[in-house]
C-alpha positions as CSV (number, residue, x, y, z in Angstrom):
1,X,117.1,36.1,112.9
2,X,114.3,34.8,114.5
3,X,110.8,35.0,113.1
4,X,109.6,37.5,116.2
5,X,112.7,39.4,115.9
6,X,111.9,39.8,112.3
7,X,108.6,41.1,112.7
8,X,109.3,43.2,115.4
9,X,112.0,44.6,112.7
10,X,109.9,45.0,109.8
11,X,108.4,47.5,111.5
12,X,111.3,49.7,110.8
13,X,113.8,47.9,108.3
14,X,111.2,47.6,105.8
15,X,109.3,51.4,106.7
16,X,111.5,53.2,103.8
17,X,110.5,52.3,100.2
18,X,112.0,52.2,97.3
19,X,109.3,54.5,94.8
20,X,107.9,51.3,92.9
21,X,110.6,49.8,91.0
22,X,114.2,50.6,91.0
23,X,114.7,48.9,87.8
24,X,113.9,49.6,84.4
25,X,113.3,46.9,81.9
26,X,114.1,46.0,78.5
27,X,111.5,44.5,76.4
28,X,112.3,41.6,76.6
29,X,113.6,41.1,80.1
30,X,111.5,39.1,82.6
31,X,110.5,39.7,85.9
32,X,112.0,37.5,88.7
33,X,108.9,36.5,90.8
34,X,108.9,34.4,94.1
35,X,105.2,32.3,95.2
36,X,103.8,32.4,98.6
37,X,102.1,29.3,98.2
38,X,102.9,26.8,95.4
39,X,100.1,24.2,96.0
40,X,96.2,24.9,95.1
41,X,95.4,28.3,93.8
42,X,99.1,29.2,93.6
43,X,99.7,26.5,91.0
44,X,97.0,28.4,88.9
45,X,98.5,31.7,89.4
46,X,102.1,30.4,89.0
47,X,101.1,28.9,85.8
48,X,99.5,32.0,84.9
49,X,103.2,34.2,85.3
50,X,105.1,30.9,83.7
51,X,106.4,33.5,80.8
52,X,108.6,35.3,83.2
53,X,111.2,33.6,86.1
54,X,110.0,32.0,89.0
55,X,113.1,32.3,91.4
56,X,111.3,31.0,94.9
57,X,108.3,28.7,96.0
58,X,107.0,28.7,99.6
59,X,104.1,26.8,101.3
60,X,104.0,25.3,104.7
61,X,102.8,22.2,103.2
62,X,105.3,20.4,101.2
63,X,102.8,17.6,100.1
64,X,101.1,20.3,98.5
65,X,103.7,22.5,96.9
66,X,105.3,18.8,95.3
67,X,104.0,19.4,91.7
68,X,105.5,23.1,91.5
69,X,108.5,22.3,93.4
70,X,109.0,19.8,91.1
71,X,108.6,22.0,87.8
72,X,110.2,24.3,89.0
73,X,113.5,22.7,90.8
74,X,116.2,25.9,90.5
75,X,113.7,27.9,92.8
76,X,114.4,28.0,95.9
77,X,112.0,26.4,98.8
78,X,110.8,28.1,101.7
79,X,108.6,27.1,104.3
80,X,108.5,30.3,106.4
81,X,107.3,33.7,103.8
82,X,108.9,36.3,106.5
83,X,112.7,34.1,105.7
84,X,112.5,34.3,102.1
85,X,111.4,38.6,101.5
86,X,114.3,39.1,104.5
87,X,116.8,36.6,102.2
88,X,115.6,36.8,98.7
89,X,115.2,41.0,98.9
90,X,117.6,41.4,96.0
91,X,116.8,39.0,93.9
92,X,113.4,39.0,93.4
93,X,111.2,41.7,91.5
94,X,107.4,40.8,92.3
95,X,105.9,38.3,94.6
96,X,102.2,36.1,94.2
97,X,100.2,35.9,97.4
98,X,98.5,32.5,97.0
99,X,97.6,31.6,100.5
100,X,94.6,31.0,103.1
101,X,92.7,34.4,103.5
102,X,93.8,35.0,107.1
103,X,97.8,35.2,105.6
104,X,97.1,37.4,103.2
105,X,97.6,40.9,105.0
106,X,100.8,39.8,106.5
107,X,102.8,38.2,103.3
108,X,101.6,41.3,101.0
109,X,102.2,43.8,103.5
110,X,105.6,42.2,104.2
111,X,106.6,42.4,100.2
112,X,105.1,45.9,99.9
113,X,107.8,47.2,102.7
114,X,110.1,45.6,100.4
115,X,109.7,47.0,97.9
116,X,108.1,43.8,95.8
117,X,105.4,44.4,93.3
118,X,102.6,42.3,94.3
119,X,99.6,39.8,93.2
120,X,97.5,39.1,96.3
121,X,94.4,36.3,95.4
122,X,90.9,37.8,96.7
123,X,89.9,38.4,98.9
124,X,92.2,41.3,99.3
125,X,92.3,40.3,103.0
126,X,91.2,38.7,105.8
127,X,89.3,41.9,107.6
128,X,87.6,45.5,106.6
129,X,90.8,47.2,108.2
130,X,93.6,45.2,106.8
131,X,92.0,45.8,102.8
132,X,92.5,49.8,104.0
133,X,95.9,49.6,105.0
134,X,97.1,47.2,102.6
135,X,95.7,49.7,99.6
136,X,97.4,52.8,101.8
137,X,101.0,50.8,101.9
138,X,100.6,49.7,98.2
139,X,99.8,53.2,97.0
140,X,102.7,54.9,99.1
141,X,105.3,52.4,98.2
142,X,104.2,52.7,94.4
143,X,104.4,49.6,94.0
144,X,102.1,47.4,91.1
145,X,99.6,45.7,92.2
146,X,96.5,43.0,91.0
147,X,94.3,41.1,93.0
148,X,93.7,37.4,92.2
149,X,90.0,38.0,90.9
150,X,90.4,36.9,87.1
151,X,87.1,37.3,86.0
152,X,87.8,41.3,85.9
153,X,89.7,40.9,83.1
154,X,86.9,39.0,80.9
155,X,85.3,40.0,77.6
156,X,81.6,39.3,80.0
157,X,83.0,42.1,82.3
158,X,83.3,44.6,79.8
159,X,80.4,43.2,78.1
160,X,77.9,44.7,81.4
161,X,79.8,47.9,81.6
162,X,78.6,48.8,77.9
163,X,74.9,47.5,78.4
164,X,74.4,49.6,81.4
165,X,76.1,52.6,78.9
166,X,74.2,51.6,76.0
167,X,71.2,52.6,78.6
168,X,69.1,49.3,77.2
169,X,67.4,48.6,80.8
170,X,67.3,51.9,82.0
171,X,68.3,53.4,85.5
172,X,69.6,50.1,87.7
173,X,68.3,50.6,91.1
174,X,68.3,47.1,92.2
175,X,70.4,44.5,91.9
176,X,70.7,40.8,92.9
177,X,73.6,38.2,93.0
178,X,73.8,34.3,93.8
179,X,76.3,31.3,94.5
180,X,75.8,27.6,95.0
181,X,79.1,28.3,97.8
182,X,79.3,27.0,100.0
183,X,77.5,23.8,99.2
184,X,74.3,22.8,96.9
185,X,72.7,20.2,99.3
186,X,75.8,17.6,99.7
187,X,77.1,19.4,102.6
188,X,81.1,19.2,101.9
189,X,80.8,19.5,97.9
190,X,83.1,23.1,98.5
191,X,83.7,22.9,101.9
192,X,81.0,22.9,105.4
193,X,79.8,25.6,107.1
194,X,77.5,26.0,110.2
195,X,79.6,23.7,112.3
196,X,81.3,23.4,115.1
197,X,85.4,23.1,116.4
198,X,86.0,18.9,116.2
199,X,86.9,17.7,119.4
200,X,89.5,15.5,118.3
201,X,93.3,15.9,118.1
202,X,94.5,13.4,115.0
203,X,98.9,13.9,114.3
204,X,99.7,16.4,112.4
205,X,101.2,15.5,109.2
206,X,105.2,15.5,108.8
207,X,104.6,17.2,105.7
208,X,103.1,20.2,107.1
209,X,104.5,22.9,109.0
210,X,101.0,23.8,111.3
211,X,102.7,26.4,113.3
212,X,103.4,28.6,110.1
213,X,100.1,27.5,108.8
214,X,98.1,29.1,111.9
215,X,100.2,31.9,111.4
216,X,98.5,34.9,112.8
217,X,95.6,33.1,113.8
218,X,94.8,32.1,117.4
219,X,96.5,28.9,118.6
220,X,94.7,25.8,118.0
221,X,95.0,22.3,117.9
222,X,95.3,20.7,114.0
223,X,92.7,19.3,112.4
224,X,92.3,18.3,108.9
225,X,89.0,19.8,109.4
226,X,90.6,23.2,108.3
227,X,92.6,22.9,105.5
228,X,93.8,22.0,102.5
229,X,90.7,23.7,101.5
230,X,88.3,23.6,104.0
231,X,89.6,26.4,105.6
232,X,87.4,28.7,103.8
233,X,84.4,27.9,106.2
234,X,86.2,28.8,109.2
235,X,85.8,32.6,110.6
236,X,89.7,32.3,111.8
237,X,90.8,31.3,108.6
238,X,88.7,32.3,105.5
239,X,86.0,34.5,104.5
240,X,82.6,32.2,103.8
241,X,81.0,32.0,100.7
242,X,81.2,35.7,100.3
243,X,84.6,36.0,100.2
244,X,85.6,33.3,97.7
245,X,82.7,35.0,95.3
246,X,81.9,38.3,95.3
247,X,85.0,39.6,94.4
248,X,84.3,37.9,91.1
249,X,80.6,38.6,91.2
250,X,80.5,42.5,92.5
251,X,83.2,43.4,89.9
252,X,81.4,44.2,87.0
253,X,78.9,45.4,88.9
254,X,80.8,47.8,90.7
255,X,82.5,48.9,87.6
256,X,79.6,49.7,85.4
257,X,77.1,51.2,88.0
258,X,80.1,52.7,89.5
259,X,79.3,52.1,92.9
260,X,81.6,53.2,96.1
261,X,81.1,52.6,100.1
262,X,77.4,51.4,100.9
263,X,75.4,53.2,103.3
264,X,73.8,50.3,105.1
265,X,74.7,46.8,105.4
266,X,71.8,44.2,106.2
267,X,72.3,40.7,107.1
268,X,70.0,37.2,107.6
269,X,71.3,34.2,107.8
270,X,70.4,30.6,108.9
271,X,72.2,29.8,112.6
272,X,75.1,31.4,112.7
273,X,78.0,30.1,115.5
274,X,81.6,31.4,116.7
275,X,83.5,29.1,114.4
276,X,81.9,29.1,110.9
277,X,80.1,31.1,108.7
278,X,76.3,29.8,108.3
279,X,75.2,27.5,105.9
280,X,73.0,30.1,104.0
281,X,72.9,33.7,104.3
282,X,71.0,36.6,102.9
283,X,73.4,40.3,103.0
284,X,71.7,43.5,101.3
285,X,73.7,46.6,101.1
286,X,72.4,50.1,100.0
287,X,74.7,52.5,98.3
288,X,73.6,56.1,97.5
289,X,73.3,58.0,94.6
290,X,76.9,58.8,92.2
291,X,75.4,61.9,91.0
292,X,78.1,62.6,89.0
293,X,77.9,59.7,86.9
294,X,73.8,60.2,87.1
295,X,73.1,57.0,88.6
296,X,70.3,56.7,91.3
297,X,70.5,54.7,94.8
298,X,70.8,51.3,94.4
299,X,69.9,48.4,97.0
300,X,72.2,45.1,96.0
301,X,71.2,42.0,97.4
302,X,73.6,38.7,98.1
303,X,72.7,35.3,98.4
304,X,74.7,32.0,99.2
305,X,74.0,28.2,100.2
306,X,71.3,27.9,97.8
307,X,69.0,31.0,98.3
308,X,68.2,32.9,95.3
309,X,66.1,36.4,94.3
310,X,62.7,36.0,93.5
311,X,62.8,35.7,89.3
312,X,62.0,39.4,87.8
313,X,58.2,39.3,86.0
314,X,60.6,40.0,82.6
315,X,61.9,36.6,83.2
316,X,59.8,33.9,82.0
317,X,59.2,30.6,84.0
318,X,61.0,28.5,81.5
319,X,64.2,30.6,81.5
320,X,66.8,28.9,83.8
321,X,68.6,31.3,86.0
322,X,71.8,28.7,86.9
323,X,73.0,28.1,90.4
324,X,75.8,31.1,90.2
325,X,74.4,34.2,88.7
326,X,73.9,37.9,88.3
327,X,70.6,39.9,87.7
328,X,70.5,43.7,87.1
329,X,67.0,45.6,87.2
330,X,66.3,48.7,85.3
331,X,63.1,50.5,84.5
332,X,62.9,49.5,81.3
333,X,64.4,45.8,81.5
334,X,66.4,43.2,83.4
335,X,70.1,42.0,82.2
336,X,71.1,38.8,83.4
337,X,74.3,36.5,83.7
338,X,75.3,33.1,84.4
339,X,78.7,34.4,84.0
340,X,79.3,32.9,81.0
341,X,76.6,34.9,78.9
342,X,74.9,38.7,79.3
343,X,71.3,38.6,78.5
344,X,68.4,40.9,78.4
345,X,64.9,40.4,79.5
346,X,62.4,40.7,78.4
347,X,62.9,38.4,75.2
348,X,61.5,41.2,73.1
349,X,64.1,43.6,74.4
350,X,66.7,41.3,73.9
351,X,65.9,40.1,70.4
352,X,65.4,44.1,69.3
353,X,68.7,45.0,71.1
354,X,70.8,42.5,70.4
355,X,74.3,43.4,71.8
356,X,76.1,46.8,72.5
357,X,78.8,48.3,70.8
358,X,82.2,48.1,71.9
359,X,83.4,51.1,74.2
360,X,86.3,50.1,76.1
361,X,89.3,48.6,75.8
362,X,89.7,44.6,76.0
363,X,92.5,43.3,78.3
364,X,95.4,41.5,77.4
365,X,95.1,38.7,79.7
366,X,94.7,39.2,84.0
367,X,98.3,38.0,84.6
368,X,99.5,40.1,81.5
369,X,98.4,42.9,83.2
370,X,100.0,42.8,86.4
371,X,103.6,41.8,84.3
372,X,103.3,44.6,82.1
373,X,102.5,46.9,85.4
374,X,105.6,45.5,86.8
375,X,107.4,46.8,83.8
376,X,106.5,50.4,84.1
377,X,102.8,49.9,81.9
378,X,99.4,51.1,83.2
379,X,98.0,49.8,86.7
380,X,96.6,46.4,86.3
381,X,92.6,46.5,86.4
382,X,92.1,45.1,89.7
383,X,95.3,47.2,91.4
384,X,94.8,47.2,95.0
385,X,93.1,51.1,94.5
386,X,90.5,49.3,92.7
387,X,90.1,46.0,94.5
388,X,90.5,47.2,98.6
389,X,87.6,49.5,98.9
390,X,85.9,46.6,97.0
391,X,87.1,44.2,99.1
392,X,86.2,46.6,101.9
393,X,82.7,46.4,101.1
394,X,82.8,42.8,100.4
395,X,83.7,41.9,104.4
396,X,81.2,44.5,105.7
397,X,78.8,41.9,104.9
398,X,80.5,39.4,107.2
399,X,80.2,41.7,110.2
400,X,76.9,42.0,109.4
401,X,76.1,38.3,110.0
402,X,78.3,38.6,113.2
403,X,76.2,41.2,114.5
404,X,73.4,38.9,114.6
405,X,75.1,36.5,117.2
406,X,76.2,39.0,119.0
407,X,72.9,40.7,119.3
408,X,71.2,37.4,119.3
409,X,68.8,39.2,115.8
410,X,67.6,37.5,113.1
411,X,68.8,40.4,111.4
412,X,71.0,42.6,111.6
413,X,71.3,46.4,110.1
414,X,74.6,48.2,110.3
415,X,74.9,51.8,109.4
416,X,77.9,52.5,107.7
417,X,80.5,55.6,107.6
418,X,83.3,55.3,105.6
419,X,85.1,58.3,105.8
420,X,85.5,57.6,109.7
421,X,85.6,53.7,109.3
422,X,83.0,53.0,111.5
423,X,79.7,51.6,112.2
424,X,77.8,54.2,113.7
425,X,74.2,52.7,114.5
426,X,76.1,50.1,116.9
427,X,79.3,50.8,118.0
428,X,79.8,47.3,119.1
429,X,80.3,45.9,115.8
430,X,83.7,48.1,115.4
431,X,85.7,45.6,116.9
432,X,85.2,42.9,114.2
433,X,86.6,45.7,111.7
434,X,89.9,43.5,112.5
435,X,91.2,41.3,114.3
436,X,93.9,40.4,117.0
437,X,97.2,38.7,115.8
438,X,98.6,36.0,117.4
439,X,102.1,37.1,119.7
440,X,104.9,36.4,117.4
441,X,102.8,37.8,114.3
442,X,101.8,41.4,115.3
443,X,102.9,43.5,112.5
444,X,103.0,47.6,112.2
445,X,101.8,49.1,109.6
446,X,103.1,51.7,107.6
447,X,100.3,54.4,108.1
448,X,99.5,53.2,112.0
């Protein structure tokens, strides 16, 4: 079959799903799993599922996929993700998603219509739309789900959710997070942003397959400009420093402030072009009140390529706040991370608090989850119910900065309605909600 056939067939062959998994396990009976991507992150999440069978390894690039292909040599090797669900159907139980962010919609999507149980590495997707659809398939098809943001699954995570219980700082109304990504003054120490196409053409390599690497992006020429891992950078390809991060960084946030859809998304950057995400930008979002849960508004700020928050007056000038970090204000007191430690400020708070009590339950591991969801346990923590509205909010952030270019602003506001997915303050700024697929990779959904 050939791939455009395929697609254009997976629109149908795939629309009726099995109710999560046909099988029931034994105890002791392990999952057969199959990689999209074996090189880079992959290996990591590979590594992670090791206790069970890994039946099938795919990556475009076979340079990169050697070291798994290698330790794993009774999987079978696929260049081409679409080949392997259509062939391996049968045989395999749960696929990883390990790819460049502009892939992942279409090989989770594909698996879902399967039938596969699925680990997808954040960002959930590539664009605001595709993180909607892919949590509306997952949830129909009952399949288990986890995306690929580990950190959710940390003691540190729980760690915020029971301060913020505890009610040590107080009512949170503003809140501030930080990266080094995408670089911390050398330029290419993660990978470059706020440049431009090259105008070379070098060969592409006989190890990789650049056709399938492009995928559903639009055509262009190779450059190793874009990839292994440079890729992230690139609007076509990856999702800026915001993407790689916040998914880890929002998380515990989210959880323990319990915070949905924002209301407004605001965005300033340094120079931003049609090719890369800037070198530094500044994104606030405003979410309402959850009156249920007794929480008032809250206004969370983002910061990447070096900016950071101005430090809290409860923070003195000796304390170093790292280059990656987390800072929740209160009325009563500011908790801060480096994501390795929770801390409260003002030191006297912290040294007559101390730590809270344990509430909630610890996780077994962030793979461990997802394998015992597979096996008929309770949804993994960062299912995609959990992690696509997050994921959701995440990207909005990335329009935002678009909007500046396109409205030539130095900032830019969008108003935000959810429940009708759309930006209502400027209408324009609905068309970067997703994006066009290349012909050959156009793919139906299963809800439209």
């Amino acid at each position: 079959m050939k791939r455009r056939d395929f697609l254009r067939s997976s629109g149908t062959a795939f629309l009726i799903l099995q109710s999560g998994s046909a099988r029931t396990y034994a105890a002791n009976e392990k999952l057969d799993i199959a990689s999209i991507g074996a090189g880079g992150k992959a290996a990591g999440d590979i590594e992670g599922v090791s206790s069970q069978n890994i039946v099938a390894l795919c990556d475009v690039d076979q340079s990169q996929g050697a070291r798994m292909f290698q330790q794993y040599p009774k999987a079978r090797r696929y260049k081409d993700y679409r080949v392997m669900i259509e062939e391996m159907a049968r045989e395999i139980d749960a696929v990883i998603v390990a790819t460049p962010d502009h892939h992942h919609f279409h090989a989770s999507m594909l698996a879902i219509r399967a039938g596969k149980h699925v680990y997808t590495e954040k960002p959930l997707t590539h664009s605001v739309w595709e993180a909607r659809e892919l949590t509306r398939a997952a949830r129909q098809a009952g399949v288990a789900t986890q995306m690929g943001n580990q950190a959710q699954a940390h003691e540190e995570t729980r760690r915020v959710q029971e301060y913020i219980q505890a009610g040590v700082i107080g009512p949170v109304r503003e809140v501030h997070i930080w990266t080094d990504r995408a670089s911390r003054g050398l330029f290419d120490e993660y990978w470059p942003q706020g440049i431009g196409r090259p105008k070379d053409q070098p060969d592409i390599p006989a190890h990789l397959d650049w056709d399938l690497w492009l995928g559903p992006a639009p055509e262009r020429a190779y450059h190793s400009a874009y990839l292994p891992f440079k890729w992230r950078g690139w609007w076509d390809f990856g999702t800026g420093a915001l993407g790689d991060i916040a998914c880890h960084f929002f998380d515990p946030v989210f959880r323990a402030l319990k915070i949905g859809a924002p209301l407004t998304i605001e965005a300033s950057s340094s120079r931003v072009n049609t090719e890369t995400y800037p070198m530094a930008s500044m994104i606030t979002y405003d979410f309402p009140a959850r009156e249920i849960d007794g929480f008032p508004p809250v206004r969370l700020t983002w910061y990447d390529g070096g900016l950071r928050p101005p430090r809290p007056r409860e923070v003195p000038d000796g304390a170093i706040l790292a280059e990656n970090g987390l800072l929740l204000i209160g009325e009563n007191g500011v908790l801060f991370s480096d994501w390795n430690k929770w801390r409260l400020y003002p030191d006297s708070l912290n040294a007559s608090f101390g730590e809270p009590s344990r509430r909630l339950e610890r996780s077994p591991g962030h793979y461990l989850e997802w394998i015992l969801a597979c096996k008929g346990g309770k949804p993994a923590g960062s299912n995609f119910d959990w992690a696509g509205p997050m994921t959701e909010t995440v990207l909005l952030g990335n329009i935002a900065l678009r909007a500046q270019l396109r409205e030539k602003l130095t900032r830019a506001r969008l108003t935000w309605d959810s429940a009708n997915f759309a930006f209502t303050n400027l209408p324009e700024a609905n068309q970067w909600l997703r994006r066009e697929y290349r012909d050959g990779w156009r793919i139906q959904t299963l809800v439209g």
